[in-house]
N, C-alpha and C positions, 0 to 999 in steps of 0.2 A: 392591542389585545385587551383584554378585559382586566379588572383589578386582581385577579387569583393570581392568572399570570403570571401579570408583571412581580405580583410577591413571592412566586417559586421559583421565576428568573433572578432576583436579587439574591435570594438565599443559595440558589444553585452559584451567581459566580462571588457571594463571598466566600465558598465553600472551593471554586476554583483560584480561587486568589492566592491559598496556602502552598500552592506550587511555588508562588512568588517566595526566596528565600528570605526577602528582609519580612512580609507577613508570619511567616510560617515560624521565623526566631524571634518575636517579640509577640508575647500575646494581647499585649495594651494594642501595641499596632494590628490584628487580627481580630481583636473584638470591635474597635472603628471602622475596620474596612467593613466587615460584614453589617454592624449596621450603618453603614453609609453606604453599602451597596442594596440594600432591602430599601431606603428612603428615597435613593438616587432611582432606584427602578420605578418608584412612585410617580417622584415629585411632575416630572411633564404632567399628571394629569390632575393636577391641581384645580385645572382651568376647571374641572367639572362641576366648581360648587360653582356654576355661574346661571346653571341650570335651575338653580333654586330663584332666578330672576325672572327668566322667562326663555321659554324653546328656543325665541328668534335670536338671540343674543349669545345660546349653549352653540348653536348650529353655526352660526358664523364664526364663533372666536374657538369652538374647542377643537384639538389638535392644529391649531395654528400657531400666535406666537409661542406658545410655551413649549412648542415642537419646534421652532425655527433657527438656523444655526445660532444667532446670536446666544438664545436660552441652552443650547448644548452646550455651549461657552461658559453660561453663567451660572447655571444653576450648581455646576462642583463648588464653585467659591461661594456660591450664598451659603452650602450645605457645609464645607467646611469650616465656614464663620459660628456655625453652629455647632457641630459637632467637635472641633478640633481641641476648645476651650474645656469640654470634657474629658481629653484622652491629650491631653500634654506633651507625654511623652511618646506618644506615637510618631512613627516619620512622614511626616507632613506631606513629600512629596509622593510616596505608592497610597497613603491615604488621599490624595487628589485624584491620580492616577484610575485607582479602581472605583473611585466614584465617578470620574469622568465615564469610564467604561459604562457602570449602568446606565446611564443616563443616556447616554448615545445607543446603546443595546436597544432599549426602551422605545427609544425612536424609532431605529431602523427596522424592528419586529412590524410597526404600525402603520410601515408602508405596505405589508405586503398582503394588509387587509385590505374588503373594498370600502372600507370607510376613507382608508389613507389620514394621510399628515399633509401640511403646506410645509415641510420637512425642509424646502429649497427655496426661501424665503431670510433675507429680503429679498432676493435676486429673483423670483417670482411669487407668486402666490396662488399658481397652481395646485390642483390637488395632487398626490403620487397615492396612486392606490394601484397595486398591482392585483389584488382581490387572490391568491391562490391560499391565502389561512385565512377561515373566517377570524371572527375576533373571540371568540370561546371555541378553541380545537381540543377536543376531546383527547388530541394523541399526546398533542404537545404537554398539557398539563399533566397529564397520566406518568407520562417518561421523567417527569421533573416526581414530581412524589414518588417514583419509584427509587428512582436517585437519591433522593432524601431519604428515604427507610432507610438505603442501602447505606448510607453514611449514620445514622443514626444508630443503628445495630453493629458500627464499629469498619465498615471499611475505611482507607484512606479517603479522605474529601476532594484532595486533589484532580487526580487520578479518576475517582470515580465522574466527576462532573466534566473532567476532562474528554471524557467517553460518550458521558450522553450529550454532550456541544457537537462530538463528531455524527452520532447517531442522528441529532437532530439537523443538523447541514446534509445527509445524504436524503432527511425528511422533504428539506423544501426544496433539492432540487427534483423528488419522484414530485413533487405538486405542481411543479416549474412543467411538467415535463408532459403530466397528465393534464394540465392544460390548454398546453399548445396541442394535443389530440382533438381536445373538444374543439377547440379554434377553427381546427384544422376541417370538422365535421360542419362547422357551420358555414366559411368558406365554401363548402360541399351547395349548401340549402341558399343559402344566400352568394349567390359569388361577384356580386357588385356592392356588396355592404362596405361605409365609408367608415364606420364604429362598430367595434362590435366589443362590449365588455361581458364578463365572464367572471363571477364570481365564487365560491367557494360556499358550502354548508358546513353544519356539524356532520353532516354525513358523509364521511373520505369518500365515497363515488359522484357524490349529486353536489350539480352546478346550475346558477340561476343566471341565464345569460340573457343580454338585453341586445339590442342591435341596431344600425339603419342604415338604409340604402338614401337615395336622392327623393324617392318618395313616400317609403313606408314605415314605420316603426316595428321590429319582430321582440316580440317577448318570448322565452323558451326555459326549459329545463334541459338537463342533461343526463343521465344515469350512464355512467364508464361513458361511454364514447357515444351510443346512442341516445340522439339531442331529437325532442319536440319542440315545435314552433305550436305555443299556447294560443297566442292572440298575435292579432296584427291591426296597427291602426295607419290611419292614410295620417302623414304628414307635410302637415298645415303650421306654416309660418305664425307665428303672432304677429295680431295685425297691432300696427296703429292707432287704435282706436281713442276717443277719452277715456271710453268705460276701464281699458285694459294698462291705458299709461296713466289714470291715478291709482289703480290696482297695486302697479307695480312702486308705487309710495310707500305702501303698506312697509312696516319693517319687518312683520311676517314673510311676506311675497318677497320679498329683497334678497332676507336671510335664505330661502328653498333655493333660489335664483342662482345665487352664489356659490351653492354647493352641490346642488343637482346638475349634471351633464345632461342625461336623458330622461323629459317629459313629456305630456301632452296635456293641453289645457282645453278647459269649459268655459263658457260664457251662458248662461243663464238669466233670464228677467222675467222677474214676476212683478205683482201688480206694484206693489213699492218699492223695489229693490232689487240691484243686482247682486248675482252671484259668478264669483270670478274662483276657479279650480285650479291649479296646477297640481300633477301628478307622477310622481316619481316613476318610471319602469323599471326600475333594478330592483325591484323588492316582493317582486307576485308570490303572494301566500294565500295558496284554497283559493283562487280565481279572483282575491281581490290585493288591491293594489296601498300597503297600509300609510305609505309615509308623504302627506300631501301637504298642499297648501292654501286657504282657502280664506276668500274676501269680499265683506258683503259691503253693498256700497248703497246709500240711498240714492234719489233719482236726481238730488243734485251731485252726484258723484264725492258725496262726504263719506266718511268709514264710519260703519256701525256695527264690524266687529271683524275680526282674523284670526284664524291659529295657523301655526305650523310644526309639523311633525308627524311622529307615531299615531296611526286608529283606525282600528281593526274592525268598527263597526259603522255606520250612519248613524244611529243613536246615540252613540256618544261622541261622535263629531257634532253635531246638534249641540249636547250638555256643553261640549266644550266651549264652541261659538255662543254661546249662552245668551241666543237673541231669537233670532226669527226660522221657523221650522220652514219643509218645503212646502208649497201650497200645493 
């Protein structure tokens, strides 16, 4: 989920915590828990300031270890090595407890975007992304600040977040539910596809599904249950080639590799250089396709420049590669 989020899930369950009676009779202990449930919501995405180094390095590592069980383990105790020293006389063990709680919260929300977590790591380092909340839901935040007014203008805190937890679990399973509909339609269009992912908008009806059979790639949207099929490309193996296996050195091309499921790649050669493309298809916005990867290569097969990530235009995928235009 996004940072709002995860801050109006913190305040929502230290505000659910005062059900807890040893919370609820000690206010030292209930002013810790809630802020160590507001920083526990946080802290998995720590990894984000890694992005300030470079895309390739944000893409690989963010939502992995500091999503992976060991970190669900650690990160109460790093946080209560910190916090605890402030609040003394708090009871040490529901203030673990409910920071354990965010933190795991926090994780499990972020599977069920299609960014996903490597969540089930070390034991794999699979992605889990079940794609039915995007990562900014419009509903979900909404329900959380309404809950917070409602506590704010003096209802029970308990009780009231007690309510929207439950409101919100009969949330994801209509999204569980309204998915497998869509599923079910593409099935329909496709009825030998080996993959088929199915993502989530800001918009509760509309779904960006990706797909493929043994030889095609389907790109599509969805609106309620009626699904188009936008594009369709023939899938083609990557070969072996030099041009393509020192490409794949790049630590840009590495990083997209690692984390994209469904692509299709370019090969291009102009008179000094090549150009090597790969292409995310989970992500078609306005007919183009923004989140790639792309690696120019001189004609001794040396790198003379990569990016990877977000870009919504060819002009500033150009700025970006800040080398050689197309001829």
């Amino acid at each position: 989920m996004d940072t709002g989020t995860h801050v109006v899930m913190g305040i929502a369950l230290g505000g659910l915590a005062t059900l807890d009676p040893v919370v609820a009779g000690s206010s030292v202990t209930a002013t810790s828990v809630l802020i160590a449930t507001i920083v526990g919501s946080q802290i998995p995405d720590i990894d984000t300031v890694l992005k300030l180094r470079n895309n390739a390095i944000y893409i690989r590592n963010h939502r992995g270890v500091t999503h992976s069980i060991p970190a669900i383990l650690l990160w109460p105790l790093i946080l209560l090595a910190v916090i605890y020293p402030f609040f003394p006389e708090a009871n040490l063990l529901h203030l673990w407890g409910w920071t354990f709680a965010a933190v795991f919260i926090h994780v499990f929300v972020d599977i069920f975007n299609a960014y996903g977590t490597q969540a089930l790591r070390p034991f794999t380092s699979k992605w889990v992304a079940l794609g039915i909340i995007n990562t900014f839901d419009p509903i979900i935040f909404g329900i959380h600040i309404v809950a917070i007014l409602i506590w704010v203008f003096g209802a029970d805190p308990g009780y009231t977040f007690l309510s929207m937890f439950v409101v919100l679990i009969g949330y994801y399973f209509l999204r569980f539910h309204a998915q497998r509909k869509v599923r079910a339609e593409v099935i329909k269009i496709i009825p030998d596809a080996t993959d088929i992912i199915i993502a989530s908008t800001m918009k509760f009806h509309q779904w960006r599904i990706a797909a493929m059979n043994e030889s095609e790639f389907f790109v599509g949207k969805a609106l309620g249950t009626h699904v188009d099929i936008l594009d369709r490309f023939k899938r083609v193996p990557v070969p072996k080639t030099p041009v393509l296996e020192a490409a794949k050195e790049d630590k840009n091309l590495a990083a997209f590799l690692s984390f994209s499921p469904v692509y299709r790649w370019e090969l291009d050669e102009y008179n000094d250089y090549y150009e090597v493309r790969f292409i995310d298809l989970r992500y078609r916005s306005n007919g183009h396709y923004p989140f790639v990867a792309v690696v120019q290569l001189d004609l001794e097969l040396n790198p003379l420049s990569s990016y990877t990530g977000w870009v919504f235009s060819e002009k500033k995928l150009r700025k970006k590669l800040n080398i050689l235009p197309v001829e």
